[in-house]
MINU-349125 format. One record per residue (C-alpha): residue in one letter; x, y, z. Coordinates in steps of 0.2 Angstrom, whole numbers, padded with zeros to 4 digits, always signed. Each point is the difference from the previous one (the first is absolute). Layout:
REM MINU-349125
aXYZ...
//
This chain:
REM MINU-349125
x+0352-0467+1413x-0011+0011-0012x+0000+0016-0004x-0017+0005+0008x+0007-0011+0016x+0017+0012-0002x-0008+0017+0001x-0012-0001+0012x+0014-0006+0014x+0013+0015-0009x-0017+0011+0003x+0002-0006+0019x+0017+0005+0002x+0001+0016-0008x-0020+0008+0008x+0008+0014+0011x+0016-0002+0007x+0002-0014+0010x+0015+0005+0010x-0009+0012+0007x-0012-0013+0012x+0004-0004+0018x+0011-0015-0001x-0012-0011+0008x-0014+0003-0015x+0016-0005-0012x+0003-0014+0007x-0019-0003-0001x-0003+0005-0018x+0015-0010-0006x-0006-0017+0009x-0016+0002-0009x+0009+0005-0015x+0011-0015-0001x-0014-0013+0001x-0011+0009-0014x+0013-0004-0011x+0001-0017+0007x-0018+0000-0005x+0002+0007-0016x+0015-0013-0003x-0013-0014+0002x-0013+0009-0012x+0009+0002-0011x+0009-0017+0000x-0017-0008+0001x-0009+0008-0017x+0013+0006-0013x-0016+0006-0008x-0011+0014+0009x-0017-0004+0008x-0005+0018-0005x-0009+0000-0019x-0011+0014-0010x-0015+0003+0012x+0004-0016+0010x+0009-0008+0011x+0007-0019+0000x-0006-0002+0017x+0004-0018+0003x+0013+0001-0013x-0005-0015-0013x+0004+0009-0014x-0020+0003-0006x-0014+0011+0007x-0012-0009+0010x-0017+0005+0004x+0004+0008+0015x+0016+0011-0009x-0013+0006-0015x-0006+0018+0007x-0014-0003-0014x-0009-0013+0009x-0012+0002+0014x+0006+0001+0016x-0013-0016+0006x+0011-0009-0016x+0015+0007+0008x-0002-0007+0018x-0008-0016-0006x+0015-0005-0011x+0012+0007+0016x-0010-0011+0012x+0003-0014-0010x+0019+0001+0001x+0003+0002+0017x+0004-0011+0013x-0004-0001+0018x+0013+0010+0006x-0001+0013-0012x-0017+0002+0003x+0002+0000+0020x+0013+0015-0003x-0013+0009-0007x-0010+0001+0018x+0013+0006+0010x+0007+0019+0002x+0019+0001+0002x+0002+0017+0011x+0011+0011-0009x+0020+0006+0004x+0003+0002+0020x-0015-0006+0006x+0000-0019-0007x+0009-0001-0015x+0018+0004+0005x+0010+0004-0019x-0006+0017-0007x+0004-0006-0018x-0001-0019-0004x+0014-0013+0003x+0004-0019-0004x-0007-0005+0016x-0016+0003-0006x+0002-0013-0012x+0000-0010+0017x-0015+0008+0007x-0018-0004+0000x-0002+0012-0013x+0009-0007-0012x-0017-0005-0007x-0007+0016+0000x-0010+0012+0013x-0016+0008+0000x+0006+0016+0005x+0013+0010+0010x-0006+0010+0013x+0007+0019+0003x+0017-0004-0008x+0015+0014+0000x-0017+0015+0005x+0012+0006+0013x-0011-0006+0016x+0012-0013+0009x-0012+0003+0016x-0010+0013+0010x+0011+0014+0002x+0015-0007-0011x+0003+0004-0020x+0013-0006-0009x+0013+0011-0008x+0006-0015-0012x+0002+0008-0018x-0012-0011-0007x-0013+0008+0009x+0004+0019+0001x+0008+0000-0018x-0014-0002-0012x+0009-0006-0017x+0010-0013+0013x-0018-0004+0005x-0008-0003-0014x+0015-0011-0006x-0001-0010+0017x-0017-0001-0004x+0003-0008-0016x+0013-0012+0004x-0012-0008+0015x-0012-0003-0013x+0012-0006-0013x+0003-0015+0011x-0015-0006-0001x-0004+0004-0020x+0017-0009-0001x+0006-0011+0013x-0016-0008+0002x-0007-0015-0009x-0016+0008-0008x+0007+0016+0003x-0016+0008+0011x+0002+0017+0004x-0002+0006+0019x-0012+0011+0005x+0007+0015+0008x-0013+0007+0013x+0004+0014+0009x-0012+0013+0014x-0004+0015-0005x-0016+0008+0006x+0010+0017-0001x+0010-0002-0013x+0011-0014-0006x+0012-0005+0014x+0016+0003-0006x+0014+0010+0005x-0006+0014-0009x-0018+0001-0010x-0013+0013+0001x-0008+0002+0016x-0018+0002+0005x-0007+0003+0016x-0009-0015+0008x-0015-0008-0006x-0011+0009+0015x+0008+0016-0008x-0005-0004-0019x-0018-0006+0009x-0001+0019+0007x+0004+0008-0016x-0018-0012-0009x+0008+0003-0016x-0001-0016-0012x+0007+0007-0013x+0015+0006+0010x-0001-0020+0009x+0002-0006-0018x+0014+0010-0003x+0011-0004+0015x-0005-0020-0005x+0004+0003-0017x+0018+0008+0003x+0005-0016+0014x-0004-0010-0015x+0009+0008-0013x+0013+0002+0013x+0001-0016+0008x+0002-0007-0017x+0013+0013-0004x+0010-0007+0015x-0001-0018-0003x-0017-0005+0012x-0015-0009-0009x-0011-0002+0016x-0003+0015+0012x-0011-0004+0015x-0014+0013+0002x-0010+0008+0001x-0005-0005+0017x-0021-0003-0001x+0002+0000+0019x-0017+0012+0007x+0005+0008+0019x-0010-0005+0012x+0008+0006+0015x+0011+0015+0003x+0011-0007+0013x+0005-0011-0016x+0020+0004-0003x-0003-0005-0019x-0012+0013-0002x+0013+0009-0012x+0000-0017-0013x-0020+0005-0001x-0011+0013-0011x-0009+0000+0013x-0018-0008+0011x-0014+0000-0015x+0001-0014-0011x-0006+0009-0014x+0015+0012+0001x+0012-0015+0002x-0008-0008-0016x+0000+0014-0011x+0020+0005+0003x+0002-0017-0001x-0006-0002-0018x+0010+0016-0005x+0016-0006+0009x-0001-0018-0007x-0008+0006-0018x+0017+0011-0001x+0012-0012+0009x-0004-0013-0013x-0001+0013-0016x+0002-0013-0017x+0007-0012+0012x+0015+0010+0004x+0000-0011+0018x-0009-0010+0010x-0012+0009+0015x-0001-0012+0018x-0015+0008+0010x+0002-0005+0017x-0004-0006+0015x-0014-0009-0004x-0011-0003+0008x-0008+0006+0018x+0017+0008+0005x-0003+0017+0005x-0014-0003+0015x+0015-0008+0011x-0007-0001+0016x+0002+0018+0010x+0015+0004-0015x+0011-0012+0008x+0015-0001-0011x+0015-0014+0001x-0003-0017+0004x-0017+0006+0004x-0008+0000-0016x-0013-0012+0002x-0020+0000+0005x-0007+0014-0009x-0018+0002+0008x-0011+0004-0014x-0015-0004-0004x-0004-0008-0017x-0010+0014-0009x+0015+0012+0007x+0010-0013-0010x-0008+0002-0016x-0005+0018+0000x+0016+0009+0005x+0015-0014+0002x-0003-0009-0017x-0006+0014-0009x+0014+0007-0007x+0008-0015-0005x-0018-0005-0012x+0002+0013-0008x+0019+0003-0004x+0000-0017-0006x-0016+0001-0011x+0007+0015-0007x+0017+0004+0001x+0005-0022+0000x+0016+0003+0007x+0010-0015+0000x+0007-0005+0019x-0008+0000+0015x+0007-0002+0016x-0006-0014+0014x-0003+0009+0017x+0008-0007+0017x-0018+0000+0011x-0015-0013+0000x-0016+0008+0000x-0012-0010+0010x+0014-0014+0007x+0002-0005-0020x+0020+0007-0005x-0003+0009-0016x+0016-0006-0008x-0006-0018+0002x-0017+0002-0003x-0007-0006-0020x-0015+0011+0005x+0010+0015-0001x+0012-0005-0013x-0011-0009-0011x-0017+0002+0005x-0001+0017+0000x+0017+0009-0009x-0001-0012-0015x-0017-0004-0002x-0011+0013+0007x+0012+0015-0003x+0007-0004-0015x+0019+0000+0004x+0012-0006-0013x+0017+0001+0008x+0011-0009+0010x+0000+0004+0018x+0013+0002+0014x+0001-0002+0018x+0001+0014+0012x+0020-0005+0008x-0005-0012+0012x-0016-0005-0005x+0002-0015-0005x+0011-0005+0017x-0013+0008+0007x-0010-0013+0000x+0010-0014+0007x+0009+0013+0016x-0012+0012+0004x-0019-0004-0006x+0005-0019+0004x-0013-0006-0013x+0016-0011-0009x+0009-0011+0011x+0017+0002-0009x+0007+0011-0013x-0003-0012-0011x-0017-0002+0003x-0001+0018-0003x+0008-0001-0017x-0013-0011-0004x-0013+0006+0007x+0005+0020-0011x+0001-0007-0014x-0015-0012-0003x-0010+0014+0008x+0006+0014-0015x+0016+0007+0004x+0009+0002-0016x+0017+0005+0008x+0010-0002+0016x+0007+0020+0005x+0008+0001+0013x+0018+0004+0010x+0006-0016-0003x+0008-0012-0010x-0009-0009-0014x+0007-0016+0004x-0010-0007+0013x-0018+0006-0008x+0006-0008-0016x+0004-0015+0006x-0012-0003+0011x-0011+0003-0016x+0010-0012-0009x-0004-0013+0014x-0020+0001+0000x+0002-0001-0020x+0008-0017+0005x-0012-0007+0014x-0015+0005-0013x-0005+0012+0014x+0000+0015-0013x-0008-0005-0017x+0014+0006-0014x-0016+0007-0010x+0001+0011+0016x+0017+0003-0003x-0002+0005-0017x-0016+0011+0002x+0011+0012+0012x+0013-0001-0009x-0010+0005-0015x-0005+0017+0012x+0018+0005-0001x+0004-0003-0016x-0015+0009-0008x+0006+0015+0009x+0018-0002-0006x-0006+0001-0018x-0011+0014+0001x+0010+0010+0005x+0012-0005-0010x+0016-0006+0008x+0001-0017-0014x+0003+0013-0012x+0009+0016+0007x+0008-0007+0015x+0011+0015+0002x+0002+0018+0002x+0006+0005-0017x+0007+0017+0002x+0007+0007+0020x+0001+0018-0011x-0018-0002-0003x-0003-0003+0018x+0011+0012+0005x-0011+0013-0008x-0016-0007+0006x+0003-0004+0018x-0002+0016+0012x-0002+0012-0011x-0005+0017-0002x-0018-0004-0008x-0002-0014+0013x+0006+0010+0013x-0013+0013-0003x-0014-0014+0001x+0008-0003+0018x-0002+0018+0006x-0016+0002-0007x-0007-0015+0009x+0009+0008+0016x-0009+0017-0002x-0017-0009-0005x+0000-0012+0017x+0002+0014+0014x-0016+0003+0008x-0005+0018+0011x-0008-0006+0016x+0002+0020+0005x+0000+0018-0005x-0010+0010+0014x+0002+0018-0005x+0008-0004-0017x+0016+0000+0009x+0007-0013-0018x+0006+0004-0008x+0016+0010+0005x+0006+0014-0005x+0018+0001-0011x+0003+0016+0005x+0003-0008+0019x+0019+0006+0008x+0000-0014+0008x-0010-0019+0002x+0006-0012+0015x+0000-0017-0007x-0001-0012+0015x-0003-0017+0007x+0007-0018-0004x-0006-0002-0018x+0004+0017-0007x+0017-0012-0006x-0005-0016+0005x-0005-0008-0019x+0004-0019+0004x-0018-0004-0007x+0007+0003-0017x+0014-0012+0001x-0008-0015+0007x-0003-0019-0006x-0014-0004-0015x+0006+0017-0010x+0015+0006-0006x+0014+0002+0013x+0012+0015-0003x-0009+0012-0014x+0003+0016+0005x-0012+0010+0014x-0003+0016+0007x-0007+0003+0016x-0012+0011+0008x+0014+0014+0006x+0010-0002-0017x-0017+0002-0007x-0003+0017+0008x+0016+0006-0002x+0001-0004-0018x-0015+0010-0002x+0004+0016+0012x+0019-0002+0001x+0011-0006+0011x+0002+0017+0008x-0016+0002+0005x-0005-0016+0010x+0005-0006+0015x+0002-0018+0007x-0003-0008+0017x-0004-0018+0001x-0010+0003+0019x-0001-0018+0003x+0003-0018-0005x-0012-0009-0008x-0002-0012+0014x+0005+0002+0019x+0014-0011+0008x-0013-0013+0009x-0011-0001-0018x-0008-0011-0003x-0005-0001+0018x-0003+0017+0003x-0016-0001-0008x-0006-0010+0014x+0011+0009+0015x+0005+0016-0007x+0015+0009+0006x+0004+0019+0001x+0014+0009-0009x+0017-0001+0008x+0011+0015-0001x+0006-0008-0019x-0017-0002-0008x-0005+0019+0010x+0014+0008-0008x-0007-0008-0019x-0016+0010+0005x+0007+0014+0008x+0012+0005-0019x-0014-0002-0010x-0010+0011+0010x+0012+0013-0002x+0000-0003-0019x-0019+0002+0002x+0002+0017+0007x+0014+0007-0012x-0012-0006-0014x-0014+0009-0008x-0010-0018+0000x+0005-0019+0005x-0002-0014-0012x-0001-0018+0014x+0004-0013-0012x-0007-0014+0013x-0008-0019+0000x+0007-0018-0003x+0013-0009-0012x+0010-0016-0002x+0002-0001+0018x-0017+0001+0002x-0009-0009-0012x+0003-0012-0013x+0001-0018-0002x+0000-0009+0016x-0005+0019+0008x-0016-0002+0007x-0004+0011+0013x-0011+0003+0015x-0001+0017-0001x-0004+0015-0011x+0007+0014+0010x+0014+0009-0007x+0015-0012+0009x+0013+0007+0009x-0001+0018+0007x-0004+0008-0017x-0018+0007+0010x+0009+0009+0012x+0012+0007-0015x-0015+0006-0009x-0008+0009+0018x+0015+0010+0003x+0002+0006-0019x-0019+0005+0001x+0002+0008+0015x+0013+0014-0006x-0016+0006-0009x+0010+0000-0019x-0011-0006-0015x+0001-0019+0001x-0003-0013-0014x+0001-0018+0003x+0005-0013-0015x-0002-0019+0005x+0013-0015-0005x-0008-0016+0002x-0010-0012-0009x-0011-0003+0016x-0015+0010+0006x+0004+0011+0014x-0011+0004+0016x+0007+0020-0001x-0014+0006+0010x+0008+0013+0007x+0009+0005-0016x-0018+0000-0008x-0008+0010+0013x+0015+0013+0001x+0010+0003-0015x-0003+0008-0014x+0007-0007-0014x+0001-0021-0002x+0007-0011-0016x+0000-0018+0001x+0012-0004-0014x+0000-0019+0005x+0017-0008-0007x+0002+0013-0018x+0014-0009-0007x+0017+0007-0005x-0007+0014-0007x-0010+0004+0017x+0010+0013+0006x-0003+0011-0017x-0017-0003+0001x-0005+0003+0015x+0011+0020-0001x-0012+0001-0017x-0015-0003+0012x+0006+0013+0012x+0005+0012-0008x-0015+0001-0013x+0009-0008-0015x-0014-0015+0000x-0016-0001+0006x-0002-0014+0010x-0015-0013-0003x+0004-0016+0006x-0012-0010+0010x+0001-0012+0014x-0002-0017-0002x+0000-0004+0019x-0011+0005+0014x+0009+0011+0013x-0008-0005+0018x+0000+0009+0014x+0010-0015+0010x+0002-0017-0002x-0012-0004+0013x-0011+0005-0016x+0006-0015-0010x-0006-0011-0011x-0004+0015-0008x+0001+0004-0020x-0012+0001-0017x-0012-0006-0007x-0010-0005+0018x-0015-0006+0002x-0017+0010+0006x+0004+0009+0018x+0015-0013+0003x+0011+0014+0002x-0011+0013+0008x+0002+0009+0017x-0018+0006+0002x-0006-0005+0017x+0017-0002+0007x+0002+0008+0017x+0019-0006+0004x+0013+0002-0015x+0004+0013-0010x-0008+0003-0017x+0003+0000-0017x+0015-0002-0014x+0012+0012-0002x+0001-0002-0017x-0013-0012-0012x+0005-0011-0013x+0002+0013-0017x+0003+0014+0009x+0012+0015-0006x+0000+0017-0003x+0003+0012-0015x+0008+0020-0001x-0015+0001-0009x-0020-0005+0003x-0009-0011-0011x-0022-0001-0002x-0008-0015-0006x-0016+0002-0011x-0012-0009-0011x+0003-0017+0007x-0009-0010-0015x-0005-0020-0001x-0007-0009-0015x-0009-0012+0000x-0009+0004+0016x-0009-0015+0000x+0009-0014-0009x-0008-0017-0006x+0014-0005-0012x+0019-0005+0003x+0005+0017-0007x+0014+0010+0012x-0006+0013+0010x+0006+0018-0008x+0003+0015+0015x+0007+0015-0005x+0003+0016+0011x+0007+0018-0002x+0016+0006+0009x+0004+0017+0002x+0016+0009+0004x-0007+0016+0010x+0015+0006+0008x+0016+0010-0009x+0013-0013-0002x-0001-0016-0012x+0001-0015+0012x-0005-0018-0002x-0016-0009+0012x-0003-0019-0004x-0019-0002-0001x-0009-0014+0011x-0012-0012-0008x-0010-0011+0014x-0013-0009+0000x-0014-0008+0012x-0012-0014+0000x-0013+0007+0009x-0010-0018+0005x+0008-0016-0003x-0001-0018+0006x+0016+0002+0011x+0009+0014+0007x+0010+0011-0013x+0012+0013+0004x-0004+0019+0003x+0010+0005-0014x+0008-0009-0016x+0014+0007-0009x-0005-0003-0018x+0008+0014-0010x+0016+0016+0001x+0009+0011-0009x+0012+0014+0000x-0004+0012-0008x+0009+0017-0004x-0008+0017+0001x+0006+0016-0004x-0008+0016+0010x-0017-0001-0006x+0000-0015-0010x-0016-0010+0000x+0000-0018-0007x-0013-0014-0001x+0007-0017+0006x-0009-0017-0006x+0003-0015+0010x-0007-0019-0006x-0006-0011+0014x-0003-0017-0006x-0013-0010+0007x+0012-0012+0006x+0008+0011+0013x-0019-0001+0009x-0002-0017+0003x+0000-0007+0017x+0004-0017+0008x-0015-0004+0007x-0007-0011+0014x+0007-0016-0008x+0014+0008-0006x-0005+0002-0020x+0005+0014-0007x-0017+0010-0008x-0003+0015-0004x-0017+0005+0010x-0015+0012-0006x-0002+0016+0009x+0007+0019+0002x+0017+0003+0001x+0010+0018+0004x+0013+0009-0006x+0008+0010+0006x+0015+0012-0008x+0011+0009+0011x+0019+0006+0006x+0002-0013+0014x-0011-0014+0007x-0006+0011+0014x-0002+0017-0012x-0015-0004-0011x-0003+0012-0012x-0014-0005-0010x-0011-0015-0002x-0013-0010-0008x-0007-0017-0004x-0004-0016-0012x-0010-0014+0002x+0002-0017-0006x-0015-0009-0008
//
């Protein structure tokens, strides 16, 4: 056995002290222990010589450097000459996923069964391997999950199997979620994706993607899915939380900041999903129900595929994911039209693409377009799919593979042009030549830490958006003797721990958060109610009243109410609520939580109401009777901090919705952009009427006026980009942020166009006073149509812009006009 073989398995046994584990993890860590040296027995017996030489590696250990070894060569040279080495079996490994430790793979550190596995020839990735998530609800305690050195040398050892133990010695692709922060046990931890939409900060969008990158790689993960290029159509929708929000050209511009910093010089591979069609599911409808989007095709183009043009022409991330719907009785996931047709060719994408889980079985068991798995297999792959994903083993997907390479059903030029995909993406990003972590110290340094951390809270205090502040009653005074903190989310933080982020970083909640900033001494607890009733889900269709229990919840916080000099209602949804598979019928706050916030308001104390959730909410009676409202959406680990800074006048807020709050559901389909009147209540004589909150709306401590709205050209015969500019001034007596609102109108066109088009932001900081100019470029490109016969022109005429600090509060406006 060699010396470098010798210290890493005498690093193993002296990291921490071992004695000090529960006996079962000993038993555990010693098994696993055992067959690495087994394996490093065999390696070691195999090549006297190491595979490991100044700046490259013996890969399929000859003795010489081929093309594919040679860093210096192109990576086309490099995959060309690999192709040509590899057999049928390796290649077919390289269109499978193997799901990590304890969901499919079932050794957290690799044995000498795997020398008997399927993967013995390789793999195209691992999926989710020793993040902590074992499933919802569970994280493992294993210590190659919660200690980080013992990570990152778990990490390594998996993939020195392959660089190793493998003919070729093709390294796996370890892809991981992360659309808040790389899943792992501990990383840093960003609010949700509809929260970083609310903050409409790329710069800040970039940073989050850059740090996942840098800290995904740090922790042994090369492919990170996200972002999510999803665009919210409906608010029912329980993954609302995984979207920036319901304008497409929102979506697209995170998008390109997220993925541009995810994929900083190659660092990892970004998988933008789901794609395509995925987020119009018919009336939100979540679990197996994710099928028949009704959508029409120039919705399809103009909102739903929107993003997903333009991250990949600018930002070409490197993955993309295959969504589980059809769109018009065609499966996506089995369609060459989508794959091919339109990803590849039309769109430019370069990558390798995975199914969505069960997408590909999908197609055989539930849209019943494949008569058996088989036939499903083939008809994946032939029409694009690059790479099988899904819980399951490999085996069956590989050999069925295998067997319609045999039957001369699936050409091997096939074969080799998505194996190809994979591999091109395994070089760029560089796993041929630096298959491992090099230092756990470094990463120790990096991941969580206090300069990350601080990005973290900044995007937590950036997303919170002021819905309310009749009678300036935010923010609150210090000096208060004593705040009652109440409802069911004042220490309910669950939305900071969940799946597709990182799992057990640290968090403060909303009452920690308070009493962090007041002291302990000085604020007062009373939860009021539960977040949901006893009978919930059902209550929302046949509501029941308190029992004496859920009266006595109320009863204790309305005492706290009235020994308080105000009440902070912490109120609104959370895991149990909404999420994955989450969808709901409602919009109402669940449970008894209105009746908690009646009773408070009727003590007649100062109330302020902060909302959890990262649905809308139909608060009608909250808007029309208290005060003070935050919506906070779902602000991370950090949320609790941020919002006390919010409250207590430590930040000003200036976040902005990226939803549209309705009045009720019966309102629904309901969200931005919309076409002329097709949202309007004029002439209604029956309903209710109105929003309670449009799409860009939020409120300042201060007051912003818009001026000078400036366009140039103003009549445009060349291809040049349209030039606006506007001046935004801070007239109040605090420095605060507004996000400035560039839209645009096509005043007479072939077919109907929307009312409003989102076609430039920023956020911008002003102190008390402060006057800047903003410039914004529109090109021409963002004012084409699809016309009657579907061809995308750009038609002559006038066209409006408009500048303001929401979609319904237009503050200045002008116009161009196309030659």
């Amino acid at each position: 056995m060699n010396l470098r073989v010798r210290t890493r398995i005498c690093d193993v046994l002296i990291i921490n002290n071992i004695m000090q584990l529960h006996i079962n993890k000993i038993k555990t860590f010693l098994t696993s222990l055992l067959a690495l040296l087994m394996l490093a027995g065999v390696a070691h017996a195999q090549s006297a010589k190491s595979i490991y030489k100044k700046g490259w590696i013996d890969l399929n250990k000859n003795g010489k450097k081929d093309v594919y070894e040679d860093p210096s060569r192109s990576i086309n040279e490099r995959v060309a000459d690999l192709i040509s080495q590899m057999t049928l079996e390796e290649k077919t490994c390289q269109m499978a996923t193997l799901y990590g430790w304890k969901r499919i793979l079932k050794d957290s550190l690799p044995t000498p069964a795997w020398k008997n596995e399927i993967w013995k020839d390789g793999i195209a990735n691992i999926d989710e391997h020793l993040n902590g998530f074992i499933g919802w609800g569970k994280t493992s305690n294993s210590i190659l999950v919660t200690n980080l050195e013992k990570h990152v040398w778990a990490m390594n050892e998996t993939q020195r199997f392959f660089i190793e133990q493998t003919r070729l010695g093709i390294p796996a692709d370890f892809t991981n979620e992360g659309i808040r922060g790389v899943e792992a046990y501990e990383a840093t931890a960003f609010p949700t994706q509809l929260n970083m939409g609310m903050t409409w900060d790329k710069d800040l969008v970039y940073q989050e993607g850059l740090i996942t990158g840098k800290e995904a790689r740090a922790l042994g993960y090369t492919n990170v899915y996200a972002p999510i290029l999803d665009v919210a159509r409906d608010q029912r929708w329980g993954r609302l939380e995984e979207s920036y929000g319901e304008d497409p050209y929102l979506v697209a511009r995170l998008g390109v900041a997220m993925a541009t910093g995810m994929q900083d010089h190659n660092q990892i591979a970004s998988t933008v999903k789901h794609f395509a069609v995925y987020s119009a599911n018919k009336g939100a409808r979540e679990g197996l129900a994710r099928t028949d989007p009704q959508v029409a095709p120039r919705e399809v183009e103009n909102v739903l595929l929107y993003p997903f043009k333009h991250v990949f022409k600018e930002a070409a991330p490197l993955g993309v994911m295959s969504s589980y719907n059809d769109y018009d009785g065609v499966p996506i996931s089995g369609s060459d039209y989508w794959l091919i047709k339109r990803l590849r060719q039309e769109m430019g994408f370069a990558g390798y693409v995975v199914s969505d889980s069960d997408a590909l079985e999908y197609l055989y068991n539930k849209h019943h377009v494949a008569a058996s798995l088989k036939e499903a297999v083939y008809q994946a792959f032939m029409a694009g799919m690059n790479v099988r994903t899904t819980f399951r083993a490999p085996d069956s997907i590989i050999v069925y593979l295998r067997q319609l390479v045999r039957e001369n059903r699936i050409p091997m030029d096939t074969i080799n042009s998505r194996v190809k995909d994979v591999l091109r993406v395994k070089f760029k990003v560089g796993m041929f030549d630096h298959p491992y972590v090099e230092s756990a110290a470094a990463s120790r340094k990096l991941v969580n830490s206090a300069a990350n951390q601080a990005v973290a809270l900044r995007a937590s205090l950036e997303s919170i958006v002021l819905l309310k502040n009749k009678g300036d009653i935010l923010p609150l005074a210090k000096t208060l003797n004593r705040v009652a903190v109440i409802g069911p989310n004042a220490t309910n933080d669950s939305y900071a721990h969940t799946h597709y982020g990182p799992l057990m970083s640290p968090s403060v909640n909303v009452l920690q958060g308070i009493q962090n900033k007041l002291g302990a001494a000085k604020v007062s607890y009373a939860k009021g109610a539960d977040l949901v009733d006893k009978t919930w889900p059902e209550s929302e269709i046949l509501p029941q009243p308190m029992d004496a229990q859920e009266q006595a919840m109320v009863d204790s916080a309305v005492q706290a109410a009235r020994a308080a000099d105000v009440a902070v209602v912490v109120l609104g949804g959370n895991t149990r609520t909404a999420g994955e598979n989450k969808s709901r019928i409602s919009l109402d706050l669940p449970g008894h939580q209105l009746d908690l916030i009646k009773a408070v308001k009727a003590t007649g104390k100062p109330v302020v109401v902060v909302l959890i959730g990262s649905q809308p909410m139909t608060i009608n009676w909250i808007d029309k009777y208290v005060d003070g409202i935050i919506y906070a959406g779902y602000p991370g680990v950090k949320g609790g901090t941020a919002i006390a800074d919010v409250l207590f006048g430590d930040y000003n807020p200036g976040g902005k919705l990226t939803l549209t709050f309705p009045k009720s559901v019966g309102q629904l389909p309901l969200n931005f952009p919309t076409k002329p009147n097709a949202q309007t209540d004029e002439g209604e004589e029956a309903k209710a009427k109105g929003l309670l909150y449009p799409f860009g709306f939020g409120l300042s401590y201060t007051s912003f006026v818009y001026s000078d709205l400036s366009v140039a050209p103003v009549a445009q015969g060349s291809k040049d980009d349209i030039r606006v500019s506007v001046d935004i001034t801070n007239t109040g007596k605090v420095a605060g942020d507004e996000v400035v609102q560039i839209y645009i109108r096509d005043v007479l066109s072939s077919v109907t166009t929307y009312e409003k088009l989102l076609k430039g932001f920023e956020r911008v900081h002003l102190a008390a006073g402060e006057k800047r100019t903003l410039h914004f470029s529109i090109p021409q490109e963002e004012l084409k149509l699809y016309n009657r016969s579907m061809a995308f022109v750009l038609e002559p005429g006038e066209f409006k812009v408009m500048a303001g600090s929401s979609s319904a509060d237009i503050r200045q406006t002008a116009s161009f006009f196309i030659k």
